[in-house]
Structure formats: C-alpha cells, structure tokens
C-alpha positions, 0 to 999 in steps of 0.5 A: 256243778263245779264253782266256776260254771256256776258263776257262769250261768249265775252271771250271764242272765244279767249280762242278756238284762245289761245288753238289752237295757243298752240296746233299748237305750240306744233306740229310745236316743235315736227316736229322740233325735229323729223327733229333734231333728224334725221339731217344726215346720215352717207352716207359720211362715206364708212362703208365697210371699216374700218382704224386702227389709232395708234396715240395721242389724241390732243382733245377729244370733249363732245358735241351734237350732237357728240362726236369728237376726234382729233387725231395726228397719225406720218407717214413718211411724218410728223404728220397727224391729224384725226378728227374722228365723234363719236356717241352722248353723250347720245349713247357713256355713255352707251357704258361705255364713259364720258367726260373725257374718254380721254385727250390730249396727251393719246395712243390710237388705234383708228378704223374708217369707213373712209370718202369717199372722201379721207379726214383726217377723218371718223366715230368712230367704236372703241377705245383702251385706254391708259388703255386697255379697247375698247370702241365702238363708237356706 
C-alpha cells in the first residue's frame, strides 16, 4: 500500500467518528429545544374564570420566555401588587405589543385567568391602555 492511500484509510475512520459526533450533537440540541419550547403548562392558571384589574403599571417586563407586568391595583385593605404572566414576546408583537408597550405609572385595565391557589397573580388574557386600545395577551 502506497503513502498516499494509507493516510487515506488511516484518516477516514476518523472522519465517520467526527460526522456522527456532529449528527448526535445536532439531534441532542434539537431535543433540547423541543423541551424548551415546551417548558410549562398553564395548569397553575384556572382558565374558567377571568379577574379584571383596575390598577398602575409599577413594571412592565420584555422578556422570554414571557412577558410580565407588575401592577399595584388600591383596595380597601391597602395597594396590592399583581404579577400577571403574559405570553412570549415573539406572540404578544403580533398581537400589536412592544417593549415599550407600557411604562411604570401608566392606567390600565388588566383581564386575567387567576392563579388556582389564591396568589396575587394570573395569565394575562387582555389589557386596556392609557390610550384606549386593548391588546390581548395571547
């Protein structure tokens, strides 16, 4: 066997080991997205029911994998403050949101499916703006 066809056959078991690592690598970050995009039901919200929130943005978050919006609403007993779960940015854009959508201190009317153990939140479903127009959430 010459030189030249040596280094050939010597060299191309590693190029099959170096192909398949490459092949697994690629299935294994494609399974971990799946299970990312995938990461959580909405089983913690009662969907059968909806709040309506008259209250003061204090935050309004742009982030993934949701939005959030941190809203002080005046009750008899004191302000309360309600972290409502939107959707991802990706969603809420085409439903007409953006990042500055909102601003601390803005009027807004906020609907919700409440959380099912009684907490201070729940999963956006719409919002009024200090302009008028609602926005949904999903």
């Amino acid at each position: 066997m010459n030189d030249i066809c040596r280094d050939v056959y010597l060299r191309a078991p590693r190029r099959s080991v170096r192909r398949a690592a490459g092949v697994a690598m690629v299935l294994v970050m494609l399974s971990i997205a799946a299970v990312a995009e995938a990461h959580h039901s909405y089983a913690m919200f009662d969907r059968s029911k909806t709040i309506t929130l008259d209250g003061t943005v204090k935050e309004f978050q742009w982030t993934n994998p949701h939005a959030w919006i941190e809203v002080v609403v005046e009750s008899s007993d004191g302000p309360k403050q309600y972290s409502i779960e939107g959707n991802n940015p990706r969603v809420l854009s085409r439903a007409g949101w953006t990042f500055n959508t909102l601003k601390p201190g803005d009027k807004v009317t906020i609907v919700m499916n409440p959380l099912h153990d009684g907490a201070l939140g729940g999963s956006m479903v719409s919002a009024k703006l200090p302009d008028g127009r609602t926005l949904t959430g999903r």
